[in-house]
ZANU-393066 format. One record per residue: y, z, x of N, C-alpha, C, O, CB in turn; residue number from 1. Coordinates in Angstrom, 3 decimals, padded with zeros to 6 digits, always signed. Each point is the difference from the previous one (the first is absolute). Glycine has a CB too. Layout:
REM residues N
[r [Y; Z; X]; [Y; Z; X]; [Y; Z; X]; [Y; Z; X]; [Y; Z; X]; NUM] ...
***
This chain:
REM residues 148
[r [+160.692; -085.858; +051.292]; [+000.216; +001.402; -000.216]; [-000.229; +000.302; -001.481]; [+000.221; -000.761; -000.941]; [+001.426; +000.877; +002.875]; 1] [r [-002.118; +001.098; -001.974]; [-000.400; -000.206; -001.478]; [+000.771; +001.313; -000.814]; [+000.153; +001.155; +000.397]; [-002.797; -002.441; +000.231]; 2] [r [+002.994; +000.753; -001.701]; [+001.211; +000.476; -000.810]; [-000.284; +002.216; +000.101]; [-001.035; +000.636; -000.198]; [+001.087; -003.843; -002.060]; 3] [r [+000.898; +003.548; +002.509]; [-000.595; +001.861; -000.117]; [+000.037; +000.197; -001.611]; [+000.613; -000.744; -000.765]; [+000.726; +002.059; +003.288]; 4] [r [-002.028; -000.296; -002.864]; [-000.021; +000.285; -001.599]; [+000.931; +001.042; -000.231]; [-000.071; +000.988; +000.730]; [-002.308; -001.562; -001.115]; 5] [r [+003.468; +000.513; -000.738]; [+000.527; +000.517; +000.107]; [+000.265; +001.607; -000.938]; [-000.415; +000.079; -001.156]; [+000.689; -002.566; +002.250]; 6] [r [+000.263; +003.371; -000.596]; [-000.391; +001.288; -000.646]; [+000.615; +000.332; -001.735]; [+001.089; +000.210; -000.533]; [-001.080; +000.636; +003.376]; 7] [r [-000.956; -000.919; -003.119]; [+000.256; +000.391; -001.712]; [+000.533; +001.639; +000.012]; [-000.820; +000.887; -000.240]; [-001.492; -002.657; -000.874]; 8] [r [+003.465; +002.035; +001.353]; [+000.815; +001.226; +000.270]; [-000.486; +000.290; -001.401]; [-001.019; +000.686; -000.083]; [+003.277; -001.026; +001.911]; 9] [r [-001.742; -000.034; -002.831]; [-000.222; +000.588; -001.507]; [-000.994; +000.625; -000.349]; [-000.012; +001.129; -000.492]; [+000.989; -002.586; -000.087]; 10] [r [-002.067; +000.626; +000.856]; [-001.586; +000.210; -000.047]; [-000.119; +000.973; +001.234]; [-001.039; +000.654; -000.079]; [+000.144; -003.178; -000.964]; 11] [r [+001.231; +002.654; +001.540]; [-000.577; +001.276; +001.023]; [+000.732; +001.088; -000.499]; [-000.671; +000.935; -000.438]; [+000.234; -002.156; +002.699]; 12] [r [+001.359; +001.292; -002.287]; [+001.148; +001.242; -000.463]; [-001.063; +000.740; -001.130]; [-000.686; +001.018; -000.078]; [+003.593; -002.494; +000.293]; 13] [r [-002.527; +000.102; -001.147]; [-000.138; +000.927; -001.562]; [-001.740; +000.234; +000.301]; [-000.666; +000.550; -000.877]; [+002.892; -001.992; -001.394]; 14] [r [-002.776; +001.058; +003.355]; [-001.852; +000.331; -000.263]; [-000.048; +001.687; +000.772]; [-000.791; +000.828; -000.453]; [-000.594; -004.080; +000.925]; 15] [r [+002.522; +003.687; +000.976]; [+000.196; +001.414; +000.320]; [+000.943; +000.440; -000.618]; [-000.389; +001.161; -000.126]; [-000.361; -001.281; +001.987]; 16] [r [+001.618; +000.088; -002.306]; [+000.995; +000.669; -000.646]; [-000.212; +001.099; -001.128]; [+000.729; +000.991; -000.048]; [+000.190; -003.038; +000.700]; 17] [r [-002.068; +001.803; -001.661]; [-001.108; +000.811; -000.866]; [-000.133; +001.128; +000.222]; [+000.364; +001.004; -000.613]; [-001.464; -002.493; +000.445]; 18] [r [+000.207; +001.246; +001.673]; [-000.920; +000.684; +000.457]; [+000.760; +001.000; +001.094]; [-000.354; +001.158; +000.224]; [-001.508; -003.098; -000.810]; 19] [r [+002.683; +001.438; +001.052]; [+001.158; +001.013; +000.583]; [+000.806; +001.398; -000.371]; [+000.271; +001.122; +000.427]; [-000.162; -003.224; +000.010]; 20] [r [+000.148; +000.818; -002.015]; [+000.668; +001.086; -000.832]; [-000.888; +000.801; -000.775]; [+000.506; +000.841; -000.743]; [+001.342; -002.191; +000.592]; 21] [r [-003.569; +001.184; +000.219]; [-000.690; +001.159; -000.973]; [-000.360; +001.060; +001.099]; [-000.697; +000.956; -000.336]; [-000.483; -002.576; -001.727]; 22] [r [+001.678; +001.487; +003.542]; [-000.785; +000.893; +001.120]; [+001.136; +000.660; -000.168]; [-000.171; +001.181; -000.301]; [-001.507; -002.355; +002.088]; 23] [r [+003.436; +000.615; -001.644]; [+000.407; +000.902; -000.129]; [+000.476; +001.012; -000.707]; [+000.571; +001.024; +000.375]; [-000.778; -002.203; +000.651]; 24] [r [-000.135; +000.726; -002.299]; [+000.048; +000.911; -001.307]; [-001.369; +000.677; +000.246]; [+000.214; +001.191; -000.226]; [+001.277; -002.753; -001.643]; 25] [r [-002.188; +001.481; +002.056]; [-001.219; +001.219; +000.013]; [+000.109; +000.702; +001.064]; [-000.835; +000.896; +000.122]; [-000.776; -002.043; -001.177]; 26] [r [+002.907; +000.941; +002.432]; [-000.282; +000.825; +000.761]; [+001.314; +001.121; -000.076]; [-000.111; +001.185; +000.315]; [-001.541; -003.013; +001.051]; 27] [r [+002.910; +001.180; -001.853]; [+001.028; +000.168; +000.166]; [+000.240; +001.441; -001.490]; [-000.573; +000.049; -001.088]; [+001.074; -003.089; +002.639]; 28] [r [+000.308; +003.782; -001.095]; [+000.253; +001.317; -000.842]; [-000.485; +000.738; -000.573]; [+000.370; +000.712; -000.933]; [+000.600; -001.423; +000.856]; 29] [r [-002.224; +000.558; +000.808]; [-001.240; +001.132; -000.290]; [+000.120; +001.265; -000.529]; [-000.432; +000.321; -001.107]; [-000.322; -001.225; +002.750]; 30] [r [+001.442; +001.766; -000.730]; [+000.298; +001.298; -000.972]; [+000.904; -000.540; -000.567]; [-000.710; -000.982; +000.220]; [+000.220; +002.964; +000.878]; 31] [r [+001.387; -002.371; -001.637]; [+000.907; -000.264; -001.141]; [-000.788; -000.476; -001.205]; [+000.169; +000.445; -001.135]; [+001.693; -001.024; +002.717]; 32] [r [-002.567; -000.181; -001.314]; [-001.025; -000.425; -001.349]; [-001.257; +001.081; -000.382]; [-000.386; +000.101; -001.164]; [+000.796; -002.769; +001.944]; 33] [r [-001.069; +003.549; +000.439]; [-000.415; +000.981; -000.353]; [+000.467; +000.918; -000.946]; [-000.752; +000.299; -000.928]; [+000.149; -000.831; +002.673]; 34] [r [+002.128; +001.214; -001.640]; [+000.167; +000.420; -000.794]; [+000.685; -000.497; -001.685]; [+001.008; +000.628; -000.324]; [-001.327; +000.529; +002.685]; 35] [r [-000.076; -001.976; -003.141]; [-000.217; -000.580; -001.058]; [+001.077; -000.798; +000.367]; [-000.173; -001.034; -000.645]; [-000.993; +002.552; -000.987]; 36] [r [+002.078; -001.627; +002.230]; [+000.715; -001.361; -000.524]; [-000.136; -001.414; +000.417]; [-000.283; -000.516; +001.081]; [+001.660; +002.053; -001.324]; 37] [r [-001.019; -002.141; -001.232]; [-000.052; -001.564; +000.123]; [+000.530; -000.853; +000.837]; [+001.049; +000.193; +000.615]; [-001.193; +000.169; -002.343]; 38] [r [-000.722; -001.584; +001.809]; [+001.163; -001.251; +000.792]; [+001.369; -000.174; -000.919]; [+000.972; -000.514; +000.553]; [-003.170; -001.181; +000.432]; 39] [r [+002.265; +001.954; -001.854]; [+001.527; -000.600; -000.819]; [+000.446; +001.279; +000.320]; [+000.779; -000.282; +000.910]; [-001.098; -001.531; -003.163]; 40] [r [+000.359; +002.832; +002.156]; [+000.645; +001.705; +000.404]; [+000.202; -000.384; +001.701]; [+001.010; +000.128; +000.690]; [-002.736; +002.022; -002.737]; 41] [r [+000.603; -002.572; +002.355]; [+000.860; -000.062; +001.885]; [+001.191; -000.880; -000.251]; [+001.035; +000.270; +000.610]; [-003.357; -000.384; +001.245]; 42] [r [+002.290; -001.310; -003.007]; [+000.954; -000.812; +000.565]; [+001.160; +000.605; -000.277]; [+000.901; -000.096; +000.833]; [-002.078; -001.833; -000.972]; 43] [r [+001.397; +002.680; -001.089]; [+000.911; +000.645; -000.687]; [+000.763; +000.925; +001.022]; [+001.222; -000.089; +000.123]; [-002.633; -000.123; -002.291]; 44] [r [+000.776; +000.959; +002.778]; [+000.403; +000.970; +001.077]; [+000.846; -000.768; +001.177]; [+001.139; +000.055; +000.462]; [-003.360; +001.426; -001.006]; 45] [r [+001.064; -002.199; +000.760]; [+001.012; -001.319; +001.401]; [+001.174; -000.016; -000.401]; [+001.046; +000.394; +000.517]; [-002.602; -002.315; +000.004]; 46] [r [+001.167; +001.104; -002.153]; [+001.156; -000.522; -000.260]; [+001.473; +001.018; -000.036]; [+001.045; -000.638; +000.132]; [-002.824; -001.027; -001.357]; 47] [r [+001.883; +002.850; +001.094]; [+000.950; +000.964; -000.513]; [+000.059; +000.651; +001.110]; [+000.664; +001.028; -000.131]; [-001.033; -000.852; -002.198]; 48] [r [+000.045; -000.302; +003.149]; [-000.192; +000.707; +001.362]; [+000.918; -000.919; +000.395]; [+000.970; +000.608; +000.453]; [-003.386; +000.437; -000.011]; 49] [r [+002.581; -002.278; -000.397]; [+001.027; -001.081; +000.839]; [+000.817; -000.188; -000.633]; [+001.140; -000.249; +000.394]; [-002.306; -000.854; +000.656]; 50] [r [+000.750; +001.184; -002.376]; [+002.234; -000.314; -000.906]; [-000.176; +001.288; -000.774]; [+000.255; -000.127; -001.198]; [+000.463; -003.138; +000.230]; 51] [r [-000.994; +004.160; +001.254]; [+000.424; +000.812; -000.590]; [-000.236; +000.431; -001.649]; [-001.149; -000.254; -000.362]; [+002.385; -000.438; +002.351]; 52] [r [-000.424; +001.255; -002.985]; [-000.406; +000.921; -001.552]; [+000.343; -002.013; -000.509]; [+000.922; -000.799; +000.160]; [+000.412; +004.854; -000.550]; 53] [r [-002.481; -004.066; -000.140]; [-000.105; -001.418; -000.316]; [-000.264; -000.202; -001.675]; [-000.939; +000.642; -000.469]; [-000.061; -001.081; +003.075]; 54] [r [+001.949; -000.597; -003.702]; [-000.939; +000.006; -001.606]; [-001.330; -000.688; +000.075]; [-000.613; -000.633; +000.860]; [+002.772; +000.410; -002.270]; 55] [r [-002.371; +000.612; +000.115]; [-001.611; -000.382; -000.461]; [+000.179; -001.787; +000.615]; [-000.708; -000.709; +000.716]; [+000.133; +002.715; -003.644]; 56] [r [+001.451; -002.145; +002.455]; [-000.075; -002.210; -000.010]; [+000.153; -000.304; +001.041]; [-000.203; -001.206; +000.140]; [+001.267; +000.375; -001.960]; 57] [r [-000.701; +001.492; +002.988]; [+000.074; -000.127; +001.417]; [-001.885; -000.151; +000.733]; [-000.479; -000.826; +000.777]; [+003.355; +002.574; -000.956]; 58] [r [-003.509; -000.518; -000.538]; [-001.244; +000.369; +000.111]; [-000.571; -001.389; -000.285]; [-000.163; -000.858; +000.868]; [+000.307; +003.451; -001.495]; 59] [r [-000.463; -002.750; -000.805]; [-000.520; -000.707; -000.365]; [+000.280; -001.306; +000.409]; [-000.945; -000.773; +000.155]; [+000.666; +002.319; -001.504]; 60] [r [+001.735; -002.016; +001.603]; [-000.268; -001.161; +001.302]; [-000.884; -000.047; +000.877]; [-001.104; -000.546; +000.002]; [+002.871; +000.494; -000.024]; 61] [r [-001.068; +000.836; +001.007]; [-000.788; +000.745; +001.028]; [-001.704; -000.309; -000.115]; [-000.744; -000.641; +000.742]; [+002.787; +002.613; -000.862]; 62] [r [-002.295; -001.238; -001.119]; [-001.766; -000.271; -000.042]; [-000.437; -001.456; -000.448]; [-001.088; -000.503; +000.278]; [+000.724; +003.041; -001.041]; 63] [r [+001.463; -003.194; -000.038]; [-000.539; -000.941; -001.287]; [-000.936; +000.307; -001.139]; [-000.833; -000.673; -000.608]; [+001.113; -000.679; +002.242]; 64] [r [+000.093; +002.456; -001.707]; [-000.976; +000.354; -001.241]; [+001.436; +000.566; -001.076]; [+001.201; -000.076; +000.257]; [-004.154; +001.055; +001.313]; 65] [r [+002.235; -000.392; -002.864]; [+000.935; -000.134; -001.106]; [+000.779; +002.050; +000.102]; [-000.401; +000.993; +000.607]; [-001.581; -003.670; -002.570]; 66] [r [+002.927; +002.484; +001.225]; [+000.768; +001.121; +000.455]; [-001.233; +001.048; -001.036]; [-000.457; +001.031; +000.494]; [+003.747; -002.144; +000.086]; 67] [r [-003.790; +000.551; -002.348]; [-001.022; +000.982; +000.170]; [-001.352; +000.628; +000.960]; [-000.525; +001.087; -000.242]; [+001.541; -001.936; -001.541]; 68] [r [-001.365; +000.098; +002.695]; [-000.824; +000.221; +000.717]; [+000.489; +000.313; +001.563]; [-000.702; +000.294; +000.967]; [-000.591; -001.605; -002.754]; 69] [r [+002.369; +001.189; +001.723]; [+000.495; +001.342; +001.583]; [+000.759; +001.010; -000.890]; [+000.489; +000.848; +000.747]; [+000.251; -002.598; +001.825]; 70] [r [-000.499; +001.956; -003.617]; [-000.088; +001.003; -000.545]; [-000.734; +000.864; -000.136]; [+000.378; +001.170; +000.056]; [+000.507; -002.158; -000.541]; 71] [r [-002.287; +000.598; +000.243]; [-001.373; +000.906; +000.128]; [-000.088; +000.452; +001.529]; [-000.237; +001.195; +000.178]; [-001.182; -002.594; -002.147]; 72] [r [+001.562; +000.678; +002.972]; [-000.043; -000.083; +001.224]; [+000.746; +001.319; +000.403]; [-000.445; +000.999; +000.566]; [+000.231; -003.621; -000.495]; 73] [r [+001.522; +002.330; -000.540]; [+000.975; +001.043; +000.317]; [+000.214; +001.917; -000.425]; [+000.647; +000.955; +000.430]; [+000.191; -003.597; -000.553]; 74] [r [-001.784; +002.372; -000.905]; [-000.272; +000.710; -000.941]; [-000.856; +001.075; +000.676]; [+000.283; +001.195; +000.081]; [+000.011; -003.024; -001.841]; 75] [r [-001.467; +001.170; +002.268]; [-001.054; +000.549; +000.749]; [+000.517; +000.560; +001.556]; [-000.394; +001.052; +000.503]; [-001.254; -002.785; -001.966]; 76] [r [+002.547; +000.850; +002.047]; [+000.443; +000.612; +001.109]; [+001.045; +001.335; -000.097]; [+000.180; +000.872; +000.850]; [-000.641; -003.282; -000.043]; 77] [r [+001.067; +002.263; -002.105]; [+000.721; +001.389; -000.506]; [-000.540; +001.255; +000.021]; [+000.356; +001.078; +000.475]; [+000.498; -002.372; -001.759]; 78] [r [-002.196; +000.741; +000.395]; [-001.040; +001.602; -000.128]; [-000.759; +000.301; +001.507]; [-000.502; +001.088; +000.282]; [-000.349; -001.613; -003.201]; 79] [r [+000.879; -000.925; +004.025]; [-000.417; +000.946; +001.076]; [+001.074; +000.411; +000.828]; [-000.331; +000.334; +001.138]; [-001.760; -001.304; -001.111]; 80] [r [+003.260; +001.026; -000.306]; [+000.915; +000.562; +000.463]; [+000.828; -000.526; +001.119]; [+000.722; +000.582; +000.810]; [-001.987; +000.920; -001.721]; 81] [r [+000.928; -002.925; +000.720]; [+000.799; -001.041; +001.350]; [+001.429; -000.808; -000.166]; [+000.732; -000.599; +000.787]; [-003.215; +000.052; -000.256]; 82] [r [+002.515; +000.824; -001.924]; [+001.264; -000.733; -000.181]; [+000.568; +001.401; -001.540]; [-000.484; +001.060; -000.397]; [-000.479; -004.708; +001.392]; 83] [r [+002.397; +002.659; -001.449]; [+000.745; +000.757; -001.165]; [+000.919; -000.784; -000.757]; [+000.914; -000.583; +000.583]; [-001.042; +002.515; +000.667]; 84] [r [-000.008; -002.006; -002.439]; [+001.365; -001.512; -000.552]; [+001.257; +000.974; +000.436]; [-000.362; +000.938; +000.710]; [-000.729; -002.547; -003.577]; 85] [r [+002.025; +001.576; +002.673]; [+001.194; -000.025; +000.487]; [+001.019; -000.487; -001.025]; [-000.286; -001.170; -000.256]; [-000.759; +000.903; +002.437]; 86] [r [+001.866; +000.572; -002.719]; [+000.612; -000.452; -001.281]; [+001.581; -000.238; +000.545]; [+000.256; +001.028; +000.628]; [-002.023; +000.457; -002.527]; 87] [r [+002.814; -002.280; +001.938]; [+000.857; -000.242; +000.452]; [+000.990; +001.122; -000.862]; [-000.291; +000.271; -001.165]; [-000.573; -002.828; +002.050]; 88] [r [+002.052; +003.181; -000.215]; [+000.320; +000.942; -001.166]; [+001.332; -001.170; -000.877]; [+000.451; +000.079; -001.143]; [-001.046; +003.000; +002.781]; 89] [r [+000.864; -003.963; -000.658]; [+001.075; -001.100; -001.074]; [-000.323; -000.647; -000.656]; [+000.697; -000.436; -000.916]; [+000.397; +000.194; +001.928]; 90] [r [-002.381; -000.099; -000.781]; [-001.073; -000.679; -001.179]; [-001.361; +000.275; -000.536]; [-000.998; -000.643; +000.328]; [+002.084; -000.767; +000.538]; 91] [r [-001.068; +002.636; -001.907]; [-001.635; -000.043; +000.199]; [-000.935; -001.119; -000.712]; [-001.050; +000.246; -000.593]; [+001.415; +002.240; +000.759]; 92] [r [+000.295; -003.919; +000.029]; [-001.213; -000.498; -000.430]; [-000.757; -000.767; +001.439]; [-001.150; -000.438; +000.042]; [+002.238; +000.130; -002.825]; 93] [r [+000.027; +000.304; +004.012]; [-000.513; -000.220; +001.686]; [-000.877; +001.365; -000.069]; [+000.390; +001.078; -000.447]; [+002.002; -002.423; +002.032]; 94] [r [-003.874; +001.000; -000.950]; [-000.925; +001.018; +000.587]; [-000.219; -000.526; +001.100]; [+000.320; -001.188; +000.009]; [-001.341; +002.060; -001.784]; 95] [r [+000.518; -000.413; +002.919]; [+000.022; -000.459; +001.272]; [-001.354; +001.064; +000.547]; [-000.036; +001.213; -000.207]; [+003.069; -002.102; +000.435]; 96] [r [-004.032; +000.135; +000.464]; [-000.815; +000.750; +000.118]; [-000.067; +000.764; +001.411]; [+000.459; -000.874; +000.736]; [-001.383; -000.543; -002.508]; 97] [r [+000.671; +002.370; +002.493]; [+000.318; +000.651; +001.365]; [-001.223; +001.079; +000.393]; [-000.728; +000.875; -000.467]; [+003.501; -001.122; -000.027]; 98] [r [-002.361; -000.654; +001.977]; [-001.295; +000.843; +000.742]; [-000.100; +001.860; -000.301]; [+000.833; +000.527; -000.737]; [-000.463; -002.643; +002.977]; 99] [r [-001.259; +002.778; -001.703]; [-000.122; +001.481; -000.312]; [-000.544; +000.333; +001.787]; [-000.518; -000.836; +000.741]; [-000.316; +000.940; -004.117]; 100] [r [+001.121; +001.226; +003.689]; [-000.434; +000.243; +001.030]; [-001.487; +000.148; -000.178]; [-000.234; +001.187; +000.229]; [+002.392; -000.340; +000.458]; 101] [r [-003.029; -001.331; -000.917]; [-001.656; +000.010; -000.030]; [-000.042; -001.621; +000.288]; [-000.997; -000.583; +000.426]; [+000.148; +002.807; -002.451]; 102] [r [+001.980; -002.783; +001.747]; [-000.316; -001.688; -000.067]; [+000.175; -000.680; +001.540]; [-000.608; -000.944; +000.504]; [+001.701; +000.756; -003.212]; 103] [r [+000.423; +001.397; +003.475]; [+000.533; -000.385; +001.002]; [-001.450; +000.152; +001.291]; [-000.224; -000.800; +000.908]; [+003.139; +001.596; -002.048]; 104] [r [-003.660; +000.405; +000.833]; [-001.248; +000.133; +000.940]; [-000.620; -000.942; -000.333]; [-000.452; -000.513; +001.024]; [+000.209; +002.621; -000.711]; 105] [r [-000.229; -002.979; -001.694]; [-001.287; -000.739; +000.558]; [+001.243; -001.497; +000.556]; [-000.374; -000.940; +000.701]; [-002.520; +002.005; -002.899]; 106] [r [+003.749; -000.964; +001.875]; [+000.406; -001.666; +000.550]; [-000.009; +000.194; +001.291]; [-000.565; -000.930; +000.576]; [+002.124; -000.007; -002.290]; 107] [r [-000.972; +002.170; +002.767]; [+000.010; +000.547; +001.215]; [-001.992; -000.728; +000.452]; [-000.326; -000.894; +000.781]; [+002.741; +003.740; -001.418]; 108] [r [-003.213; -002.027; -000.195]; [-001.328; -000.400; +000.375]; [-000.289; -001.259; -000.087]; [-000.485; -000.590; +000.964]; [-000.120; +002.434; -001.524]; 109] [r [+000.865; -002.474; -000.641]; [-000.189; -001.530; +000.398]; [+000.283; -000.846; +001.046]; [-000.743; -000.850; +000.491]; [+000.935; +001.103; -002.221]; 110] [r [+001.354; +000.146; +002.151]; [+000.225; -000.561; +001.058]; [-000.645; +000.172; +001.388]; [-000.258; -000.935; +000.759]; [+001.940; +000.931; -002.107]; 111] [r [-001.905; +001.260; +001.583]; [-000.998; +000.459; +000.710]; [-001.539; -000.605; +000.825]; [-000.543; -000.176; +001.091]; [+001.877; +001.526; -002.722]; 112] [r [-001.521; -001.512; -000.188]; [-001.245; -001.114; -000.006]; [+000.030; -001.290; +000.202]; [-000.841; -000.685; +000.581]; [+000.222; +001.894; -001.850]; 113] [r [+001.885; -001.626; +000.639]; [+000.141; -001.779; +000.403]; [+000.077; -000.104; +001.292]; [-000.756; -000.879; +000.414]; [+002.031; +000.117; -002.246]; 114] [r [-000.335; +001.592; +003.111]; [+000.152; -000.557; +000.757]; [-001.067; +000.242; +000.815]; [-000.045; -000.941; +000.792]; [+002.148; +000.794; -001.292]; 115] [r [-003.226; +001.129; +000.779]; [-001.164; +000.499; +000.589]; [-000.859; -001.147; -000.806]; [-001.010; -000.170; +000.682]; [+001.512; +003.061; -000.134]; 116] [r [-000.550; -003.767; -001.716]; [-000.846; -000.750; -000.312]; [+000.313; -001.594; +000.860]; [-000.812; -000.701; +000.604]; [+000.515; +002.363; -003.029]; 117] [r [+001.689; -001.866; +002.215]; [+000.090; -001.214; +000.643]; [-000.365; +000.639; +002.092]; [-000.923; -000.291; +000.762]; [+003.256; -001.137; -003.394]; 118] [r [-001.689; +001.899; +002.732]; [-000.320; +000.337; +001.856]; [-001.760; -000.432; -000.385]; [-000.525; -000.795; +000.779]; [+002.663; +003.628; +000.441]; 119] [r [-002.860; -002.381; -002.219]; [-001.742; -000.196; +000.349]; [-000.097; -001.502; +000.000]; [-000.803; -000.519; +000.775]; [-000.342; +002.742; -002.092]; 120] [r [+001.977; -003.071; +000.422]; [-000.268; -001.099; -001.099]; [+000.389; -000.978; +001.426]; [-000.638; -001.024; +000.247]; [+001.426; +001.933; -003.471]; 121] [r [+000.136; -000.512; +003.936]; [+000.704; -000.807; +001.402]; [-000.644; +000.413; +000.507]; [+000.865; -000.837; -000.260]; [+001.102; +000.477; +000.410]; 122] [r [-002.876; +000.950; +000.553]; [-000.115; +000.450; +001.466]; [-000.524; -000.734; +000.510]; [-000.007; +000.206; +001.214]; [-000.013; +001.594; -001.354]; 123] [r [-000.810; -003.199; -000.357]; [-000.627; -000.692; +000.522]; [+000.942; -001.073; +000.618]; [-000.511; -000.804; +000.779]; [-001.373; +001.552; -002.205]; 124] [r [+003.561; -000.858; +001.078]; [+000.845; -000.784; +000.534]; [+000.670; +000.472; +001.687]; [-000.265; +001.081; +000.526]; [+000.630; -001.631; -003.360]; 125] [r [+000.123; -000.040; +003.186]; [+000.302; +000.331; +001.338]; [+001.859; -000.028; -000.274]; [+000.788; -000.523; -000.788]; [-003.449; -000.744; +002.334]; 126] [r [+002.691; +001.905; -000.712]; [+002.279; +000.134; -000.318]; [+000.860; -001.247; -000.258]; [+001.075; -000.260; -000.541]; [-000.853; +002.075; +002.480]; 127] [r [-001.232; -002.480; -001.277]; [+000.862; -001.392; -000.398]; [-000.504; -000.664; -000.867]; [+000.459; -001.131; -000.157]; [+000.259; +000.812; +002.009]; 128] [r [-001.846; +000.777; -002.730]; [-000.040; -000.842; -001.572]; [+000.381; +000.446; -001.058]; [+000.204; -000.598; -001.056]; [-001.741; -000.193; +001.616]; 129] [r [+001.731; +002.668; -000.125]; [+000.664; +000.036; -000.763]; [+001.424; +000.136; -000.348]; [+000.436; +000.460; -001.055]; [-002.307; -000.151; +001.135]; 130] [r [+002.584; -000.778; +000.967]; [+001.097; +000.089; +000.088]; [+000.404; -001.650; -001.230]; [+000.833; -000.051; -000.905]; [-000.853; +001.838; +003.925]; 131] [r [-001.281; -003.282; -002.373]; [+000.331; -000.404; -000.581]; [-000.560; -000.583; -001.370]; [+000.231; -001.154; -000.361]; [+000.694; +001.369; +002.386]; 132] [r [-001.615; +000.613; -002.687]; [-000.324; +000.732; -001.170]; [+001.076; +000.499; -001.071]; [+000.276; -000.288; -001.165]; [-002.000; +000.870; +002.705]; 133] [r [+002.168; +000.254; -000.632]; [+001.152; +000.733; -000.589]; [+001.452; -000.988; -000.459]; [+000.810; +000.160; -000.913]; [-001.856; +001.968; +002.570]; 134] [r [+000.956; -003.003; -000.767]; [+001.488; -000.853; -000.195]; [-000.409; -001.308; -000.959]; [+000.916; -000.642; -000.515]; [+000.232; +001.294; +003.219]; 135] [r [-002.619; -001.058; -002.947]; [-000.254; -000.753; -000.950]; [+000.054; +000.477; -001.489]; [+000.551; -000.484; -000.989]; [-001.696; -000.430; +002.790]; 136] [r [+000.474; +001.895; -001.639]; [+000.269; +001.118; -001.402]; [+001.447; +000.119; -000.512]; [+000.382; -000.428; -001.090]; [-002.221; +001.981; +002.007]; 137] [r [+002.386; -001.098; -000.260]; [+001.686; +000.447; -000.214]; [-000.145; -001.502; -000.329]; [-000.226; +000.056; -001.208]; [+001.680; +002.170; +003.032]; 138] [r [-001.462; -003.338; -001.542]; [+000.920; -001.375; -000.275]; [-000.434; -000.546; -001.322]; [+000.474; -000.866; -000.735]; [-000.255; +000.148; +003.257]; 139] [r [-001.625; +001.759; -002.620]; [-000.738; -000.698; -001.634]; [+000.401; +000.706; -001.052]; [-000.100; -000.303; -001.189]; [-002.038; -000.349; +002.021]; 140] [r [+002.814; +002.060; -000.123]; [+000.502; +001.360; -000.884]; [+001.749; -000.405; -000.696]; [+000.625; +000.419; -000.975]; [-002.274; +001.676; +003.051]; 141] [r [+001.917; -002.995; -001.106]; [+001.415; +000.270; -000.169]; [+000.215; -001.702; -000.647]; [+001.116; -000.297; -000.424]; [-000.373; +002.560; +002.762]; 142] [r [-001.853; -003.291; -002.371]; [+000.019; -001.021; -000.676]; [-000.743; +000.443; -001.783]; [-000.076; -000.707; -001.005]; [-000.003; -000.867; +003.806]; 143] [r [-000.291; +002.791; -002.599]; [-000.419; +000.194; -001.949]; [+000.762; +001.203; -000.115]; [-000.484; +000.794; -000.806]; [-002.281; -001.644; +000.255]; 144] [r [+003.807; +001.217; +001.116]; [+001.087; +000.678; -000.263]; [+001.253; -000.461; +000.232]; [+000.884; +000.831; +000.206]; [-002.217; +000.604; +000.074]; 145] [r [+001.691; -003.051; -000.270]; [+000.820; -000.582; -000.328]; [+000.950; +000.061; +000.909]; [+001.124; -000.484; -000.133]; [-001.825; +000.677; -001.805]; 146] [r [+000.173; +000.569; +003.163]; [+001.128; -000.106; +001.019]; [+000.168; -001.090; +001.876]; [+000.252; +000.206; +001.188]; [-000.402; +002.548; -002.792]; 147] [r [-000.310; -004.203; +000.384]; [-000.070; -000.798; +001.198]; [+000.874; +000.148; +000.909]; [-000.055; -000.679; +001.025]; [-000.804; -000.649; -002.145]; 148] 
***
């Protein structure tokens, strides 16, 4: 019997994984990126959309980039009218940055779009792959979110 070869998971992953993720960034939040905003402005939005009036150093975790440069970031999303600093009144040296009602419609639209993008991105699965799809994900989600 002669030995089976065995699957280089790594090497396959990381050779689709690329190419996955550049289809779904070119397909995913179309009108949201139509109208000028950035990938770091969507993450920013996500991000404050789920925890809420958030500081700059939260952000800049969040992105890994430096607090001067989501500063510029933030700056720009001010003048288009999606966010507002927020000044704590017991401390004004806490600023906290917070969504604006122009911000709450496009995150509404994004979502919109993500989930009408994944239904396209699946449809080629059948109910039961992606059911177990779904429960491998969660186990890879909740092993790099520390909640073995």
């Amino acid at each position: 019997m002669c030995p089976k070869k065995r699957i280089d998971f790594g090497g396959e992953i990381s050779k689709m994984h690329p190419v996955i993720m550049r289809e779904i960034a070119k397909r995913n939040m179309m009108g949201v990126l139509k109208s000028g905003v950035t990938f770091p402005q969507i993450a920013i939005l996500d991000f404050l959309n789920e925890r809420g009036p958030s500081k700059m150093g939260d952000l800049a975790n969040m992105l890994n980039m430096t607090m001067s440069a989501v500063t510029g970031i933030v700056d720009k999303m001010i003048k288009l009218k999606l966010v507002k600093r927020d000044r704590s009144s017991k401390d004004r040296r806490i600023v906290r940055i917070v969504l604006l009602k122009k911000a709450c419609g496009m995150v509404k639209l994004m979502d919109k779009e993500r989930r009408e993008l994944v239904n396209d991105l699946f449809s080629v699965f059948t109910s039961s792959e992606k059911r177990e799809y779904l429960k491998l994900v969660k186990k890879m989600y909740n092993n790099l979110a520390g909640e073995n």
